[in-house]
N, C-alpha and C positions, 0 to 999 in steps of 0.2 A: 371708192377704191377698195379694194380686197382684202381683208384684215393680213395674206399670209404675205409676209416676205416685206412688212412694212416697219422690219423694227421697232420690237415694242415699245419699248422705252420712250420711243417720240410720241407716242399717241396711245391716250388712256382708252381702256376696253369699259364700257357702260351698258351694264346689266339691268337696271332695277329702272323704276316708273317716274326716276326723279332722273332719265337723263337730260333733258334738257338743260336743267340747271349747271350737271356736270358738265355738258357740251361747251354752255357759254364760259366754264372753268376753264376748258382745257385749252377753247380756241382764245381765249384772252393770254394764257401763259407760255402760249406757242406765238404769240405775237401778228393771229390773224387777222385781218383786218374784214372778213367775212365770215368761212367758217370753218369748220371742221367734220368730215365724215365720222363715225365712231361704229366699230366694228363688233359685234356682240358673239361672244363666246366661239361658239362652230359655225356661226354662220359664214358665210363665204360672199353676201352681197350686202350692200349698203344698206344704210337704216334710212327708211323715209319718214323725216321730220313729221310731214303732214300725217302721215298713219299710223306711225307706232303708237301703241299702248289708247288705241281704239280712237285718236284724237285727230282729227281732221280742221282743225280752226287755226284759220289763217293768224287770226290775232297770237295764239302761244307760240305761232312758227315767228313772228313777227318781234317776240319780246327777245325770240335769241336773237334772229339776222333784220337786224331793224333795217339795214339796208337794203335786203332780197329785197323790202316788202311797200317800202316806199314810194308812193306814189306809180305805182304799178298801173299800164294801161290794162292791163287784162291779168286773170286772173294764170297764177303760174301751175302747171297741171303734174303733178306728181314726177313725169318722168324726164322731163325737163327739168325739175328741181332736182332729181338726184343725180341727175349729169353734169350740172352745174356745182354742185355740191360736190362730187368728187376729182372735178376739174380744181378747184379750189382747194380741195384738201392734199391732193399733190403736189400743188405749189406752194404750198404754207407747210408741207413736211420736206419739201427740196429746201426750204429755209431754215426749217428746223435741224436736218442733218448738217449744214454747211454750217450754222452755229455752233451747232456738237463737236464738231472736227476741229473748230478754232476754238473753240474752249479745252479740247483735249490735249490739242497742241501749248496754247499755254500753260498746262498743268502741267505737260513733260517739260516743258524749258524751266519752270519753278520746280519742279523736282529733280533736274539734271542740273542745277543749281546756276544757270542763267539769267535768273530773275533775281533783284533783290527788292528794296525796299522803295532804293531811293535808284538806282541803275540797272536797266536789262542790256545784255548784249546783240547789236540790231544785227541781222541778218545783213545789211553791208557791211558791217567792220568783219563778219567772219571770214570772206575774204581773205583777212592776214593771216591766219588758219590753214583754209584751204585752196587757195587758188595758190599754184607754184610760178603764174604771171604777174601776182600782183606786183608794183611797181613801188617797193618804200619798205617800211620794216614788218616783218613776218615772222608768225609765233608757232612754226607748224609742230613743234615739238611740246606746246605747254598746254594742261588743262584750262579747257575756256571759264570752267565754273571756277577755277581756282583762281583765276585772274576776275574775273568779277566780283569771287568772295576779294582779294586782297585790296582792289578799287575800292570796298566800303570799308573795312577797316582803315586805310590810309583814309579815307573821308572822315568816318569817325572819330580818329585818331587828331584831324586840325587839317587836314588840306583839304581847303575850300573852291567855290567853284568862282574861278575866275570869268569873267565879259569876254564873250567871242564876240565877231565882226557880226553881229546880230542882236537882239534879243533872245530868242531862240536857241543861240552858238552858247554853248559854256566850254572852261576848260578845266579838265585835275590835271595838275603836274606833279607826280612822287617820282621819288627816285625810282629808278629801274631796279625790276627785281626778278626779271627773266634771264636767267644766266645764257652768256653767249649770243645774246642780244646787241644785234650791230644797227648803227644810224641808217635813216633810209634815205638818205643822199648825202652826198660828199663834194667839195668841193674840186670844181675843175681850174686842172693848173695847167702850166705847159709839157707836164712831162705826163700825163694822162689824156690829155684833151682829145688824143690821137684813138683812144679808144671808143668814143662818144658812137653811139647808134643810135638809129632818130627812122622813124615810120608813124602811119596811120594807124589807131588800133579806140576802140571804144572799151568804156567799165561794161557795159548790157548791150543784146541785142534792140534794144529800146533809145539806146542813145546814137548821139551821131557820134562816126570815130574823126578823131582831132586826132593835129600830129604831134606827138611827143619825142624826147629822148632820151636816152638813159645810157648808164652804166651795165656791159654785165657782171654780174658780182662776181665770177671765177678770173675778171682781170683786172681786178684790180683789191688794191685794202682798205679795208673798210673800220674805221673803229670802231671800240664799243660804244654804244648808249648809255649813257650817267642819269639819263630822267627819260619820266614817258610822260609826254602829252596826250591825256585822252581826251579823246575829242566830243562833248555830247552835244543833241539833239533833243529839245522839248518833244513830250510823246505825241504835242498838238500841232507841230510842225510836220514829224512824219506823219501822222496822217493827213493832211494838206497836201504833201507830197507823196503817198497813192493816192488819193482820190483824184488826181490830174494826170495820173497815168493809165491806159488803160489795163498796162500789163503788169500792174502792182494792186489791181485791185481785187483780184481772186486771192491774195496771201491770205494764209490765217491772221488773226488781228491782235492787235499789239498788247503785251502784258498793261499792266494799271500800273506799274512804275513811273515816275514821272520824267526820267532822261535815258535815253537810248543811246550807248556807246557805238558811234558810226565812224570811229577811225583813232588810231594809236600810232604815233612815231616818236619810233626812238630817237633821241638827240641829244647835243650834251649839253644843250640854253635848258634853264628852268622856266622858260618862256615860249611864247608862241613863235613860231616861225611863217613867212607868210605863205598862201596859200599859191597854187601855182598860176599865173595868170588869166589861163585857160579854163580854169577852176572858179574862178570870178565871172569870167564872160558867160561862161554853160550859168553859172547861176543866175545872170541877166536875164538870156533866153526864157528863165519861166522852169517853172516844175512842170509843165508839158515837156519839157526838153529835159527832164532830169537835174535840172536846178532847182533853187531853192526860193527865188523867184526875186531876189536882194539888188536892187540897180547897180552898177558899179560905181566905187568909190575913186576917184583916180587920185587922189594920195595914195591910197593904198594900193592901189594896180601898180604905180609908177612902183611902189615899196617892193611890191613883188617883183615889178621887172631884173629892179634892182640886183634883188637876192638870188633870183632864179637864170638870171647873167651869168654866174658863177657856180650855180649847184646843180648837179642832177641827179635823179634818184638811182637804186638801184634794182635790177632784175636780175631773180635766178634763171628764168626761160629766156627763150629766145628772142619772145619781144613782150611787153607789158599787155594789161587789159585795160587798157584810156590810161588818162595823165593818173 
């Protein structure tokens, strides 16, 4: 491959009689599993292992790419090896770029103060952020970093992580400390009930949409929230859950924190509340389906029927994105 327009950074430039050595350096720290091209100064075409630096023996081509050279029917002729060689070294720097770009990406979320120690905030919770469908309590007014920094203080500080419906599920429950902060469902009674709006809608184009229903929140009142339930996710869970999607598997990759904040609602229990039926079934389905892949419990489904009998969440748009 051509040394220009290959960004240097990903791949070292070997000048002197000891490339080889460096070669097998660079392709080992690039994570190739054959080998790597290396471009030298002004030249403009690849370096042929077999010829450089007056050396033609298959055995030193052999101590780099032990694999080229393994049990070879016939002997490999110069120009077929460096076509192979730069076939190889574009694929092992398409891997090397896409790891750059997820390693950059997590340096900005730890320096936009999204990452901490022991909590990152996952790319589903910010939703309550920024989607004006999401369906429950939403924070589009407050810094995300700021709410992540006050998550580990109040952890710090004694509130610990309580048992979700999982191994995986944890919960922090502190007081709320997002001013103007309303519950994300409310109870239906007879003098609101008449308000209720109900359609199909999904959270992702990836998922199926299931039919929901809700409140919209310009009709009706809504109290505030006295506690937030955050809701985490082991960082070994969410990756379980890309790797069974196909369309969660290009995301940049997950900070090295070990719980990922994937949903907050405001309420006024300092307790769990349950989850919503449908929410239990999708996770049945499998993380191919956008679950979490948990069978159903039916104490707890019935619990939820129960609760979700009487409560629906709320929406400031027109209609939600999934339950």
């Amino acid at each position: 491959a051509p040394h220009t327009g290959m960004q240097g950074r990903a791949v070292s430039l070997v000048s002197s009689g000891t490339y080889l050595a460096s070669l097998a350096h660079t392709a080992g720290r690039l994570g190739c599993t054959r080998s790597v091209v290396v471009t030298r100064g002004i030249r403009s075409r690849p370096f042929d292992p077999l010829h450089h630096s007056g050396s033609s023996s298959t055995a030193s081509y052999a101590s780099v790419f032990p694999r080229h050279c393994h049990r070879r029917a016939a002997p490999e002729t110069p120009e077929t090896g460096r076509r192979r060689l730069s076939l190889s070294a574009a694929a092992c720097l398409t891997r090397t770029l896409t790891a750059t770009a997820a390693m950059a990406r997590i340096s900005d979320e730890e320096a936009s103060g999204l990452v901490g120690d022991v909590f990152f905030l996952d790319e589903f919770a910010m939703r309550q952020w920024d989607d004006p469908s999401y369906g429950g309590t939403r924070f589009p007014g407050f810094d995300k970093a700021e709410f992540v920094r006050r998550i580990h203080e109040a952890h710090a500080a004694g509130a610990g992580l309580v048992d979700g419906y999982a191994p995986f599920c944890k919960h922090v429950f502190v007081p709320n400390f997002v001013a103007a902060t309303k519950v994300g469902a409310i109870a239906i009674t007879k003098e609101n009930q008449h308000l209720l709006r109900s359609g199909y809608s999904a959270r992702s184009a990836a998922e199926l949409p299931v039919l929901t229903r809700w409140f919209p929140e310009a009709d009706v009142e809504i109290p505030d929230a006295t506690f937030l339930d955050v809701i985490l996710y082991s960082r070994g869970q969410l990756e379980l859950e890309r790797a069974a999607m196909a369309s969660k598997q290009e995301r940049p990759a997950l900070p090295d924190a070990p719980w990922g904040i994937i949903s907050v609602k405001g309420q006024t229990e300092d307790y769990e509340c349950p989850m919503t039926p449908i929410t239990i079934m999708r996770n049945a389905l499998g993380r191919d389906e956008g679950g979490s892949g948990v069978p159903v419990d039916r104490e707890k489904y019935d619990a939820s029927v129960e609760y979700h009998t009487h409560h629906a969440p709320l929406v400031a748009a027109d209609s939600p994105n999934g339950e």
